[in-house]
C-alpha positions as CSV (number, residue, x, y, z in Angstrom):
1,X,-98.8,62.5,27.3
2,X,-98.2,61.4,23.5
3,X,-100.2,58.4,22.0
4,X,-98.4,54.9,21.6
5,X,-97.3,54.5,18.3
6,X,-97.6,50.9,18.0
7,X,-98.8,48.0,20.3
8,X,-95.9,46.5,22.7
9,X,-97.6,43.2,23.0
10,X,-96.2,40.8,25.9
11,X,-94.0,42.2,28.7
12,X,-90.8,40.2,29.5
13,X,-87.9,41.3,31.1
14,X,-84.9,39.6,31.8
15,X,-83.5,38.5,35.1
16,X,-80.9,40.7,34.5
17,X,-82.4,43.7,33.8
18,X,-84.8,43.3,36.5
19,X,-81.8,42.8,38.9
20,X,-79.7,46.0,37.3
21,X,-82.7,48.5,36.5
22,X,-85.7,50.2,38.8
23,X,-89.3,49.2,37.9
24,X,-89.7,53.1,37.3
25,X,-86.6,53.2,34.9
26,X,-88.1,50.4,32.9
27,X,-91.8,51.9,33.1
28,X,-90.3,54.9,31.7
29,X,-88.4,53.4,28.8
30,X,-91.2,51.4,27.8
31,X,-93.6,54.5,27.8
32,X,-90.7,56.4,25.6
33,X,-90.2,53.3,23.7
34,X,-94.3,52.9,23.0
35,X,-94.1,56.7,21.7
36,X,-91.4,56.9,19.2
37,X,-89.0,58.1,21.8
38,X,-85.8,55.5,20.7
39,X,-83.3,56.6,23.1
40,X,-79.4,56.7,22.8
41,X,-79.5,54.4,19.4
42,X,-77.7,55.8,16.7
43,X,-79.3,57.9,13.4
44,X,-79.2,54.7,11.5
45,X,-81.3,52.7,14.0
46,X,-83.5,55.8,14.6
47,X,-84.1,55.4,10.9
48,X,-84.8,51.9,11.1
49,X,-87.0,52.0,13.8
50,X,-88.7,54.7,11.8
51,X,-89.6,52.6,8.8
52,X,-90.6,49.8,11.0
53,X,-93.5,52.1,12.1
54,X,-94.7,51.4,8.4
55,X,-93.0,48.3,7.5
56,X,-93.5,46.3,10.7
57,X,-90.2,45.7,11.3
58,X,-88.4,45.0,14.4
59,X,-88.3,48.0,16.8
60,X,-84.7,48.4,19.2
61,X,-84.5,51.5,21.7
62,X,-81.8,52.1,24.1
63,X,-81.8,53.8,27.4
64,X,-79.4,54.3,30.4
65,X,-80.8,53.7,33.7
66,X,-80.9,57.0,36.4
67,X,-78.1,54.2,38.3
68,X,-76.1,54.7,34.8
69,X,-77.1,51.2,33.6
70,X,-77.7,50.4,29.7
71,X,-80.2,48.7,28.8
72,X,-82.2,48.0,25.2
73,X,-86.4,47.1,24.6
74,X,-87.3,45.1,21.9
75,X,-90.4,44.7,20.0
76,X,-90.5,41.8,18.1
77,X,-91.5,42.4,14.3
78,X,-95.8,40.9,14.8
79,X,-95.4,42.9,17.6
80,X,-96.6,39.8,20.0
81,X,-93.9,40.8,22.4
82,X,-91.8,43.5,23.9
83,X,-88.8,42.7,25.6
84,X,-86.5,44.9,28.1
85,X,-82.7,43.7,29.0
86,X,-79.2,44.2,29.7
87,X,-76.9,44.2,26.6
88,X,-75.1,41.2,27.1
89,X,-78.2,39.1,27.3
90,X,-79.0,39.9,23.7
């Protein structure tokens, strides 16, 4: 299993996300998320979550659900928190 690249911080979820999504499917995200894996983002978010590795940046991965669900994590910039949630509750 690869290392964490950076620290996650707080957990949070949304209701909706929790409603939408299996705890595995988010368990797995977050693991992907913690290792540099970013998901179905595009090459320019790739990039930018890149840099943020260096620059401490905000960190946005995407991932689709095994039920076909969408769903984004975000680490904040300090990297105090980490949270997981449907699209439309951005």
């Amino acid at each position: 299993m690869a290392q964490a690249k950076f620290t996650l911080g707080l957990l949070v979820a949304t209701p909706g996300v929790v409603a939408a999504v299996s705890r595995e499917d988010i368990w797995q995200a977050l693991t992907r998320h913690a290792q540099g894996d970013w998901g179905t983002v595009c090459d320019e978010d790739k990039q930018a979550n890149d840099e943020a590795l260096n620059d401490g940046a905000r960190i946005l991965s995407a991932y689709t659900s095994q039920s076909g669900t969408k769903f984004w994590v975000i680490t904040e910039a300090d990297r105090s928190a980490t949270t997981v949630l449907l699209p439309e509750e951005y």
